[in-house]
Structures are given as C-alpha cells and as structure tokens.
PDB file as gemmi writes it, atoms N, CA and C in Angstrom:
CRYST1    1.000    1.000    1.000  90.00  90.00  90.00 P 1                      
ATOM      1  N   UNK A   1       0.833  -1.168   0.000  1.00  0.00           N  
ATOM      2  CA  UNK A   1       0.000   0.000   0.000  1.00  0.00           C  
ATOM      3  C   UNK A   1       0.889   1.246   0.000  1.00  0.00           C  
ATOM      4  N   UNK A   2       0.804   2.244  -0.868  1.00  0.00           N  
ATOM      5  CA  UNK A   2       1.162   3.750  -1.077  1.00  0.00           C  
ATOM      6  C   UNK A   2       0.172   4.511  -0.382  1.00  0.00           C  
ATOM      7  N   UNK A   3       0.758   5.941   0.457  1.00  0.00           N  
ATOM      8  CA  UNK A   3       0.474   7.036   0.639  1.00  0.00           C  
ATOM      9  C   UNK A   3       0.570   8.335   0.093  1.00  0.00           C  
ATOM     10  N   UNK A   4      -0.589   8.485  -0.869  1.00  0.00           N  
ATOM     11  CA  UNK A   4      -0.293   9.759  -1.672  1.00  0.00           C  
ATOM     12  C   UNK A   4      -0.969  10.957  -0.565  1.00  0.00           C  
ATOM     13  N   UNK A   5      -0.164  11.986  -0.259  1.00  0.00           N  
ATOM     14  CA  UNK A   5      -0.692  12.835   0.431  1.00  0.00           C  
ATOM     15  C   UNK A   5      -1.136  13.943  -0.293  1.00  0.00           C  
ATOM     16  N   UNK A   6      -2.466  14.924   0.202  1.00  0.00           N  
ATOM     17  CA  UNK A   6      -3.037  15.647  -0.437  1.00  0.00           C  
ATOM     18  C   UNK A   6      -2.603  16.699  -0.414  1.00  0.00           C  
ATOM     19  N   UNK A   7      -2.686  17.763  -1.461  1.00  0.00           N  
ATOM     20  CA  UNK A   7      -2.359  19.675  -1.089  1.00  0.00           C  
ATOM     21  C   UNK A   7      -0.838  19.717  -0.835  1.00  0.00           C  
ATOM     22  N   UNK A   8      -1.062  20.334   0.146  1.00  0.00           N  
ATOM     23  CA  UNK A   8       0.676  21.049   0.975  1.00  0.00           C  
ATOM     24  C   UNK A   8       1.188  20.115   2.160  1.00  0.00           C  
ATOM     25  N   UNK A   9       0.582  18.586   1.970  1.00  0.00           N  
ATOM     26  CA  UNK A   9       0.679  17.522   2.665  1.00  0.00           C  
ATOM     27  C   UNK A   9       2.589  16.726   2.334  1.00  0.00           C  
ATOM     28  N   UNK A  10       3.029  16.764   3.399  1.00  0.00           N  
ATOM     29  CA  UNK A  10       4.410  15.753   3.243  1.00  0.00           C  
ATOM     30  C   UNK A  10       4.466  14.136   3.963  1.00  0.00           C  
ATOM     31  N   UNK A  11       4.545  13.418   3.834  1.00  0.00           N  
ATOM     32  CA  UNK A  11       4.715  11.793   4.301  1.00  0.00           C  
ATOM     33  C   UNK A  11       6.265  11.797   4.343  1.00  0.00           C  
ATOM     34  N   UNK A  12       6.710  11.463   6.109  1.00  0.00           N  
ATOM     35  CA  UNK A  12       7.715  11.353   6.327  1.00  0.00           C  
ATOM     36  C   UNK A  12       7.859  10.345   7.221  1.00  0.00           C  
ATOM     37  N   UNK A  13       9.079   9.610   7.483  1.00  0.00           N  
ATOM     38  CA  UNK A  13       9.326   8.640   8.091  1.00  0.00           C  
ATOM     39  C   UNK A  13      10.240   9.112   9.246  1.00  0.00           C  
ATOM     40  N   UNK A  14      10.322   8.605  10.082  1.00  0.00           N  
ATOM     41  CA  UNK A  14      11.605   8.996  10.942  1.00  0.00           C  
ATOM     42  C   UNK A  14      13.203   8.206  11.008  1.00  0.00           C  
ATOM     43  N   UNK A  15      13.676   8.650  11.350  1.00  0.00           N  
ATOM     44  CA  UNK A  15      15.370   8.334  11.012  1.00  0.00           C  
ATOM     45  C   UNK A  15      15.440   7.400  12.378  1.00  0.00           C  
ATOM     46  N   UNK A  16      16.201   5.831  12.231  1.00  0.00           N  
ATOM     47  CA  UNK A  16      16.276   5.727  13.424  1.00  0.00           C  
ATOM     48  C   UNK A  16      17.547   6.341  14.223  1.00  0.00           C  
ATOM     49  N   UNK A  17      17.545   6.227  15.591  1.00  0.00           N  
ATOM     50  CA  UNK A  17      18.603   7.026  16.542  1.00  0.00           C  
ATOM     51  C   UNK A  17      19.582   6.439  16.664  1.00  0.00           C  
ATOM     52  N   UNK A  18      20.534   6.956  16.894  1.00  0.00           N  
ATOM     53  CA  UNK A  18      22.197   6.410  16.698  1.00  0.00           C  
ATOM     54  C   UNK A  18      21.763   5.579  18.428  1.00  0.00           C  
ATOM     55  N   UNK A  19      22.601   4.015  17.981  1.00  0.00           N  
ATOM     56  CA  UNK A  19      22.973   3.363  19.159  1.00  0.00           C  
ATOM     57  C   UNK A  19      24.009   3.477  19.370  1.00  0.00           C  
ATOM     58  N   UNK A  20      24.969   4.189  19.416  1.00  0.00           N  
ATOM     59  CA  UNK A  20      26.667   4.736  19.829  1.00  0.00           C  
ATOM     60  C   UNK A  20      26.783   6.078  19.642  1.00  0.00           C  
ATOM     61  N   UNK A  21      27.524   6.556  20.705  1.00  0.00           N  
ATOM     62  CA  UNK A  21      28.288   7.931  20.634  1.00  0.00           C  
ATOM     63  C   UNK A  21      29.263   7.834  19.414  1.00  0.00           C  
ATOM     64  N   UNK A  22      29.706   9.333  19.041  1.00  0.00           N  
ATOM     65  CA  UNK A  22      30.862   9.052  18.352  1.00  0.00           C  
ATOM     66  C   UNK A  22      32.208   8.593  18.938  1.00  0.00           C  
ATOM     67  N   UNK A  23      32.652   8.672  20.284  1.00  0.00           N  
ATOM     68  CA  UNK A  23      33.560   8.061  21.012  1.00  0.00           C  
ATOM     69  C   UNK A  23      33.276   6.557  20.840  1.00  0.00           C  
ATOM     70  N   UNK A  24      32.244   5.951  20.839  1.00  0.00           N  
ATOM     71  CA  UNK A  24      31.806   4.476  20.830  1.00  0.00           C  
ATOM     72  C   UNK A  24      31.066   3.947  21.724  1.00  0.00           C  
ATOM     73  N   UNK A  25      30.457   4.642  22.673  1.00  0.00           N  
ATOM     74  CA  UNK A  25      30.167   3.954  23.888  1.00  0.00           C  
ATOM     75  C   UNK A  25      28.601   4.398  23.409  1.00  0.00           C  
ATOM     76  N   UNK A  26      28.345   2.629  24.050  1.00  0.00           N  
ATOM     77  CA  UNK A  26      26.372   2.527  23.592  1.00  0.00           C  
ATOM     78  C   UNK A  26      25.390   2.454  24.746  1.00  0.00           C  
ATOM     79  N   UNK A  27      24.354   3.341  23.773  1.00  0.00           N  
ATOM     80  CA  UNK A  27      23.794   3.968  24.433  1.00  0.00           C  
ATOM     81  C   UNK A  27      22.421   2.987  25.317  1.00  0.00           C  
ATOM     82  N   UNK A  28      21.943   3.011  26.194  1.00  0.00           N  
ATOM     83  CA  UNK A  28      20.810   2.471  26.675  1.00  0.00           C  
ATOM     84  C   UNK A  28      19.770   2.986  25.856  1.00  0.00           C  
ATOM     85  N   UNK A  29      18.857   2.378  26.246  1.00  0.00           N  
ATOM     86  CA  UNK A  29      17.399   2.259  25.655  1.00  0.00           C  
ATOM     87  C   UNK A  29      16.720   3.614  25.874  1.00  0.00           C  
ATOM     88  N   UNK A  30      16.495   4.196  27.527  1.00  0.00           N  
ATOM     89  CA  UNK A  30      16.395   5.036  27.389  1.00  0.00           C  
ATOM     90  C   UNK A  30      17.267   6.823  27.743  1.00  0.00           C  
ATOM     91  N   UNK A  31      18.076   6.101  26.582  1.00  0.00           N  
ATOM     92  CA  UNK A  31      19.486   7.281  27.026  1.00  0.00           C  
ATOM     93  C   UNK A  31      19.081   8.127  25.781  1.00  0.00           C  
ATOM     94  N   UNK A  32      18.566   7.262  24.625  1.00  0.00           N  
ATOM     95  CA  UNK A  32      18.619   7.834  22.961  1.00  0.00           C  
ATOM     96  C   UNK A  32      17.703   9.309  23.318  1.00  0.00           C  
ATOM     97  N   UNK A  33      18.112  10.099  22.759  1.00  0.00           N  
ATOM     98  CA  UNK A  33      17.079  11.174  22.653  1.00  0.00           C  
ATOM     99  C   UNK A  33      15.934  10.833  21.124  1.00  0.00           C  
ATOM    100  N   UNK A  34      15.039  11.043  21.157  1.00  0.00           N  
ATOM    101  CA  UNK A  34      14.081  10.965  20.244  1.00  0.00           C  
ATOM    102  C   UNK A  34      14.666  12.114  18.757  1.00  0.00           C  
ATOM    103  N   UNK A  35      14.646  11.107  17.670  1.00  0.00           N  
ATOM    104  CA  UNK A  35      15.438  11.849  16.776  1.00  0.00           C  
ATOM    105  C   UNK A  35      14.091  13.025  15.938  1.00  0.00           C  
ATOM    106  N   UNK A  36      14.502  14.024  15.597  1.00  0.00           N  
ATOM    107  CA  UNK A  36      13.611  14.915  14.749  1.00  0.00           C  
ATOM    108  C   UNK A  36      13.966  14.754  13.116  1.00  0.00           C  
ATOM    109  N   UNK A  37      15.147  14.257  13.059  1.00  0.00           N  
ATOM    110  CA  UNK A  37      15.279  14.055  11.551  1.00  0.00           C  
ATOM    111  C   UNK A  37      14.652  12.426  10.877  1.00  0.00           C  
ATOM    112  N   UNK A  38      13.662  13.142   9.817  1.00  0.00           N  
ATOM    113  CA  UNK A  38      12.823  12.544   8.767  1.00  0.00           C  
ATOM    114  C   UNK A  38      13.473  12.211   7.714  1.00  0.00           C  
ATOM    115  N   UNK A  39      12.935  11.098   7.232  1.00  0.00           N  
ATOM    116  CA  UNK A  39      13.126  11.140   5.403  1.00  0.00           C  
ATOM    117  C   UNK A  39      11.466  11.490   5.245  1.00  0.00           C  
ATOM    118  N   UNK A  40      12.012  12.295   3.826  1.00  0.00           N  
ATOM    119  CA  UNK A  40      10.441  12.422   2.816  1.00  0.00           C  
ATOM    120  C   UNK A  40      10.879  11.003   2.218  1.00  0.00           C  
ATOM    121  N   UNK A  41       9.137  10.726   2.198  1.00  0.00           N  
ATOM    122  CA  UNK A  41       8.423   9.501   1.556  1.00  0.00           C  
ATOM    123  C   UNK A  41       7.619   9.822   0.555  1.00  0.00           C  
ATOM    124  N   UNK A  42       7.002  10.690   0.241  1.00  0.00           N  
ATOM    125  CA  UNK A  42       5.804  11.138  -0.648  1.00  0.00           C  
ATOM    126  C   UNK A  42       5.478  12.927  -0.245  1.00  0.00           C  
ATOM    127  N   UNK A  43       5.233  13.466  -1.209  1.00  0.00           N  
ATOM    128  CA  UNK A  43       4.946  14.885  -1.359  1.00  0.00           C  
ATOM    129  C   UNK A  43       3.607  15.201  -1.902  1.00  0.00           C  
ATOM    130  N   UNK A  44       2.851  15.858  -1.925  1.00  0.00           N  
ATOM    131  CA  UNK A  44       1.405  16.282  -1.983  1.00  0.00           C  
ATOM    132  C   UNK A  44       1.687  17.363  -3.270  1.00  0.00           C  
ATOM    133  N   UNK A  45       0.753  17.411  -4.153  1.00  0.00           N  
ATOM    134  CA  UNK A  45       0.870  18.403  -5.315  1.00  0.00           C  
ATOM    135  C   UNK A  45       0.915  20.143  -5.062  1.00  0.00           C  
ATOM    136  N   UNK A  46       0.839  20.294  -3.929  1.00  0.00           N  
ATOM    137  CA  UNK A  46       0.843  21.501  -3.409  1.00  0.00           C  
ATOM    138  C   UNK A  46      -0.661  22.083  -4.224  1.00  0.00           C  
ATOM    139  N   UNK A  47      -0.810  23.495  -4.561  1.00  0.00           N  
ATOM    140  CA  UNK A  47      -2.195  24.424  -4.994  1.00  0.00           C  
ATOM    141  C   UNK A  47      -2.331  25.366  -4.035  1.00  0.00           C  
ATOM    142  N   UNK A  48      -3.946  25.357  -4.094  1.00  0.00           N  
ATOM    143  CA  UNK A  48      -4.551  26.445  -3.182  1.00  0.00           C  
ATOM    144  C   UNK A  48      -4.592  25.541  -2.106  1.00  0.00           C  
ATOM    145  N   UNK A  49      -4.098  26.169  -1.327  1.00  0.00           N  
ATOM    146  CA  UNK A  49      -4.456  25.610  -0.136  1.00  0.00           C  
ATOM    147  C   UNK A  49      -5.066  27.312   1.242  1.00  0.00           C  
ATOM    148  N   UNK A  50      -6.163  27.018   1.817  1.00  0.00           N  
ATOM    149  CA  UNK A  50      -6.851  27.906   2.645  1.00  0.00           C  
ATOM    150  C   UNK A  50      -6.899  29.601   1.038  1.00  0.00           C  
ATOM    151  N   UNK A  51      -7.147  29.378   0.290  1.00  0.00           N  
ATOM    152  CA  UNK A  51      -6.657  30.463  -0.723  1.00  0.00           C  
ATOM    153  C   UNK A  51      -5.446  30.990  -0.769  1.00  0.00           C  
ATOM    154  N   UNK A  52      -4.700  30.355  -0.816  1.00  0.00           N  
ATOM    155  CA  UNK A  52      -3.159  30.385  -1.163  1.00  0.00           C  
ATOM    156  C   UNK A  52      -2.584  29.494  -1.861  1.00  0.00           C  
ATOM    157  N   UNK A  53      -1.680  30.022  -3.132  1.00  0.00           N  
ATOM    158  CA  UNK A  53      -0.721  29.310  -3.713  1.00  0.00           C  
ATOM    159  C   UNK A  53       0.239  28.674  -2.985  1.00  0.00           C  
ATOM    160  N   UNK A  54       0.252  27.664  -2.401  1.00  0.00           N  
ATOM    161  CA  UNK A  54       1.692  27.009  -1.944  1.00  0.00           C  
ATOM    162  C   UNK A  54       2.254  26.279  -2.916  1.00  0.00           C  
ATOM    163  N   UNK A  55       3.430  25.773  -3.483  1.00  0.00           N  
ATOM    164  CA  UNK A  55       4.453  25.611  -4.012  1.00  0.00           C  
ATOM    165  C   UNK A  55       5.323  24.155  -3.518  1.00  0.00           C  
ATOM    166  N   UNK A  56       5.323  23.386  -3.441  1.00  0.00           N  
ATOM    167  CA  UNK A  56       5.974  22.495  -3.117  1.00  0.00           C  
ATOM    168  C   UNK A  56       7.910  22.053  -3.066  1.00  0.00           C  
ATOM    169  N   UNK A  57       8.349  22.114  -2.627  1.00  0.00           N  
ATOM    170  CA  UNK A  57      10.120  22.189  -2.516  1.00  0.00           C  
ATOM    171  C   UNK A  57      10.841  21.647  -2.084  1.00  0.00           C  
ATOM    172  N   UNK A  58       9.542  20.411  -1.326  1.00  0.00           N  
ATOM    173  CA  UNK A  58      10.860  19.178  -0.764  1.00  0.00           C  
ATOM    174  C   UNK A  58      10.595  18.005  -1.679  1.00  0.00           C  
ATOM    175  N   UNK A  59      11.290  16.996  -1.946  1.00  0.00           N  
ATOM    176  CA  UNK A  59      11.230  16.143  -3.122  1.00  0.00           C  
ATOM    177  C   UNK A  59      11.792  14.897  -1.972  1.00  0.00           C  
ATOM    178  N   UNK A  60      11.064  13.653  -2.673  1.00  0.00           N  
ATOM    179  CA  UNK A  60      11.264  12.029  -1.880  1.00  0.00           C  
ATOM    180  C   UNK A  60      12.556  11.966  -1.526  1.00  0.00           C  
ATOM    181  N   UNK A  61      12.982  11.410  -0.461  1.00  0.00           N  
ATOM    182  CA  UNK A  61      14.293  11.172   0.070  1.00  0.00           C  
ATOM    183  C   UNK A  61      15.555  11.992   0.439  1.00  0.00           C  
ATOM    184  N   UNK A  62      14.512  13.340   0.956  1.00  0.00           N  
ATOM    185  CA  UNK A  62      15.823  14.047   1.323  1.00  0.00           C  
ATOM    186  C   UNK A  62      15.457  13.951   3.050  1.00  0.00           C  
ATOM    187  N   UNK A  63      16.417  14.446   3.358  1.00  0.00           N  
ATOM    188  CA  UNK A  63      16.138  14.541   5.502  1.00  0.00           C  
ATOM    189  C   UNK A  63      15.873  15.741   5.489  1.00  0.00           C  
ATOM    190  N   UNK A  64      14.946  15.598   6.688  1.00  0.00           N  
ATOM    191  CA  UNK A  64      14.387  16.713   6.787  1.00  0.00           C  
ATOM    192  C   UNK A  64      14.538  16.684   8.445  1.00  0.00           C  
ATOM    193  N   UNK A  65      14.497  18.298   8.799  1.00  0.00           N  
ATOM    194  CA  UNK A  65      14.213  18.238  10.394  1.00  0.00           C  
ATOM    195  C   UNK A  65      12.524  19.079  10.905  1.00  0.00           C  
ATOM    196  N   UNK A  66      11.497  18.417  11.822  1.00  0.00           N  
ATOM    197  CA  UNK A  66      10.488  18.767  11.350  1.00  0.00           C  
ATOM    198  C   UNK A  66      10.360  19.025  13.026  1.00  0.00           C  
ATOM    199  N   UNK A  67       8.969  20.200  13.266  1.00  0.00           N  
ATOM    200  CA  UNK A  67       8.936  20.706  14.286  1.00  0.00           C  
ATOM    201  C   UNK A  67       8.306  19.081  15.276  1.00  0.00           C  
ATOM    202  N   UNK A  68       8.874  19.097  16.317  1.00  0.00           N  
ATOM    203  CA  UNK A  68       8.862  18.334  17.359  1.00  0.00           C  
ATOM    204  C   UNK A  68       7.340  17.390  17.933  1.00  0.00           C  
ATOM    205  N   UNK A  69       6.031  18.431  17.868  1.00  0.00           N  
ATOM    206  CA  UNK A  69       4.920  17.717  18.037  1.00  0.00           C  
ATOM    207  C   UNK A  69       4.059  17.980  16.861  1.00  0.00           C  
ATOM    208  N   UNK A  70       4.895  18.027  15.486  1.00  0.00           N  
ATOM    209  CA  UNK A  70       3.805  18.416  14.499  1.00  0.00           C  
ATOM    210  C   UNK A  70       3.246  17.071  13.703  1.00  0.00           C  
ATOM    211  N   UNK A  71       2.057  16.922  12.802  1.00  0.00           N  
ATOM    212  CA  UNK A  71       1.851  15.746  12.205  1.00  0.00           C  
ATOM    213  C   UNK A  71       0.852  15.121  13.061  1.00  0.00           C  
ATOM    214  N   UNK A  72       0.523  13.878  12.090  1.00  0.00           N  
ATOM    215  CA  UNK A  72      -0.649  12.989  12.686  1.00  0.00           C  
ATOM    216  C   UNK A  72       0.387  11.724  12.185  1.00  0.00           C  
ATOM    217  N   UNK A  73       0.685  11.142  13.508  1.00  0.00           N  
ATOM    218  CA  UNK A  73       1.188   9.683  13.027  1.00  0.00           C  
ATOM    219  C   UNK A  73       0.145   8.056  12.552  1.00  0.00           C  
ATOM    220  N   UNK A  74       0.279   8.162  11.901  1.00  0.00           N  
ATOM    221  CA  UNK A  74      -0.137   6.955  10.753  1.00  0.00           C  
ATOM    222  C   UNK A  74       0.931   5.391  10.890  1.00  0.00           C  
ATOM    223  N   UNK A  75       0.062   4.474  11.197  1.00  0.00           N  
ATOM    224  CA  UNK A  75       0.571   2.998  10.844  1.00  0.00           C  
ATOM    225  C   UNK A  75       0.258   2.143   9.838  1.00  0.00           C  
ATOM    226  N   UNK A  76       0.666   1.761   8.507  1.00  0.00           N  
ATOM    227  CA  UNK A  76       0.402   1.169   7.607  1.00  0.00           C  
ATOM    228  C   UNK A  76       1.597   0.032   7.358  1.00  0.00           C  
ATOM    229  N   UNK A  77       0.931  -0.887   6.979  1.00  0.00           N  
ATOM    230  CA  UNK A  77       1.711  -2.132   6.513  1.00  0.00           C  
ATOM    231  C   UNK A  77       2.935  -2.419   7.641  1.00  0.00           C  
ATOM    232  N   UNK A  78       2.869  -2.293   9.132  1.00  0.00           N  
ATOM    233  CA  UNK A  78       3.645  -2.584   9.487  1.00  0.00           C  
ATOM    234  C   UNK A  78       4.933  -1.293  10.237  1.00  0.00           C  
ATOM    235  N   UNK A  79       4.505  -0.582   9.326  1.00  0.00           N  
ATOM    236  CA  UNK A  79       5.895   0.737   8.825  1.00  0.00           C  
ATOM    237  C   UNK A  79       5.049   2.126   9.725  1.00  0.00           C  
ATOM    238  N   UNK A  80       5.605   2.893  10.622  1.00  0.00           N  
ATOM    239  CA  UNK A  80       5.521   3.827  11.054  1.00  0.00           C  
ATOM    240  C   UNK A  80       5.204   5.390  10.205  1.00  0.00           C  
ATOM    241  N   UNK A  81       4.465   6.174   9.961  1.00  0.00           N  
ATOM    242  CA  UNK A  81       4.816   7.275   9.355  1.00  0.00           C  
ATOM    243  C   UNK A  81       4.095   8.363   9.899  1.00  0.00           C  
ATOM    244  N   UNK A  82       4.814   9.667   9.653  1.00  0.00           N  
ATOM    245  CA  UNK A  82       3.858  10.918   9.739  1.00  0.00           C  
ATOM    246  C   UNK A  82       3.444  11.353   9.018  1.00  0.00           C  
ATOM    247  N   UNK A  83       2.203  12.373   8.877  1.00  0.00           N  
ATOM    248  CA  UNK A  83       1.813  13.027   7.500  1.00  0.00           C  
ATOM    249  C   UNK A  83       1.755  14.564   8.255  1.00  0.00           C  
ATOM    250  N   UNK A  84       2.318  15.681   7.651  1.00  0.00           N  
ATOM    251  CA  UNK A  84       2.117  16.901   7.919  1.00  0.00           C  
ATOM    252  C   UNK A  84       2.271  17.734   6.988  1.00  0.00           C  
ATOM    253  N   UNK A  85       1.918  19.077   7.515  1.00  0.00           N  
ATOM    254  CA  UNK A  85       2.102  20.061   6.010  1.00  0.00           C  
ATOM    255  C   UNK A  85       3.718  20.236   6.090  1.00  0.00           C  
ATOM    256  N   UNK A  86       3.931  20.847   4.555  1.00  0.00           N  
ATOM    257  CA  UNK A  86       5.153  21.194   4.332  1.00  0.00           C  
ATOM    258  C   UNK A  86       5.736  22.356   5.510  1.00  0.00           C  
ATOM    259  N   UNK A  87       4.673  23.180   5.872  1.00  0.00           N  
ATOM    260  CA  UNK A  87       4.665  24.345   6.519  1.00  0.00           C  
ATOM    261  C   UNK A  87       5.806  24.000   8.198  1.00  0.00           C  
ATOM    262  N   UNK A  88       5.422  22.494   8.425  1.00  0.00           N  
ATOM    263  CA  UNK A  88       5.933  22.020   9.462  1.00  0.00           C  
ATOM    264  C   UNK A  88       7.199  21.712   9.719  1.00  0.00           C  
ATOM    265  N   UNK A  89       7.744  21.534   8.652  1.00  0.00           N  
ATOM    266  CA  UNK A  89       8.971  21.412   8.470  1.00  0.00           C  
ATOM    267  C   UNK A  89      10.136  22.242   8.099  1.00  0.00           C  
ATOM    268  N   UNK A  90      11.021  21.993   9.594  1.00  0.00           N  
ATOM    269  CA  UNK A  90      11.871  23.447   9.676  1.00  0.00           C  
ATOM    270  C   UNK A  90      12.985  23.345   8.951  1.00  0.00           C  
ATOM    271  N   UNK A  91      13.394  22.539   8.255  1.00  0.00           N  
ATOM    272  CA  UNK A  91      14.893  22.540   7.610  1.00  0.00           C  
ATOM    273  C   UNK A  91      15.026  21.051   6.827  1.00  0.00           C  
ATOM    274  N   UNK A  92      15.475  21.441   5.469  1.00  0.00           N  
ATOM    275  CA  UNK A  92      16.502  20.711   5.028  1.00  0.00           C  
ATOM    276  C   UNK A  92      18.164  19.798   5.637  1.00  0.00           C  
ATOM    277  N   UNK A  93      18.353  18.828   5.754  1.00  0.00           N  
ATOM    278  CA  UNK A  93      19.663  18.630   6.087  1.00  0.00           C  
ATOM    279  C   UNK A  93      20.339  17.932   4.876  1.00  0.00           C  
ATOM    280  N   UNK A  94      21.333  18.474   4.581  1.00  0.00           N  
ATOM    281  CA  UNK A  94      22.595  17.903   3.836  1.00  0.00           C  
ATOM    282  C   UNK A  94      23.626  17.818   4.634  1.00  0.00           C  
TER     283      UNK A  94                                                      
END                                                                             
C-alpha cells in the first residue's frame, strides 16, 4: 500500500537514533534522545491551499528536520509514518 498525500501535505518517516556515541560507547534504551530528523516519503501536489498558492520544494528522500509535536502519526503495513504540512517542516539537512 502507497500514501499519496493531499495539497501542501508531506509523508515522512523517521530516522532511526544512533545506538553509539561518536567516542563508541552505547547507548541504553532510554538514554537515545528521540530523533527529529525525517526522510520524505511522498509529497502532496501543493495548490490552493486555505486560498493560497503554496508551491511544493521538498522532493522524496531528502532529511528533513520537522517541528517536534507536528503531524498525525499513521501505521500502515507494518511501517511507522507521519503526514504533515510542508509548513511544518523546519529545515533541510545535507
């Protein structure tokens, strides 16, 4: 099953959290901080959205860092995901 999201809608996944420091030493279960960086999964055609042109600018598989309690989390096939507007998402990472 695919998630096509609607409007100014993004489908993102979350990144899992590093189990090691960069020194090497691993981390407990609950030592990990909860990661904010996403991959895009699917992008929404953007339009009018509330009477506004929005524009669409993130494209499948880049990371993204997205605000902290934004989104409606979704479970399909097993696989974890969020769906939120583009609006929610604070940064690109390269």
């Amino acid at each position: 099953m695919t998630i096509k999201p609607l409007a100014d809608r993004v489908v993102i996944k979350m990144v899992e959290a590093e189990e090691t420091t960069k020194s090497g030493i691993i981390l407990a279960g609950n030592a990990k901080e909860k990661p904010q960086v996403a991959e895009v999964i699917s992008v929404g055609p953007g339009g009018m959205v509330d009477g506004k042109e929005v524009k669409m600018y993130l494209k499948e598989g880049q990371k993204v860092l997205m605000s902290q309690y934004a989104g409606t989390n979704v479970k399909i096939d097993g696989q974890e995901y969020i769906i939120l507007r583009q609006s929610d998402i604070l940064a690109v990472v390269e």
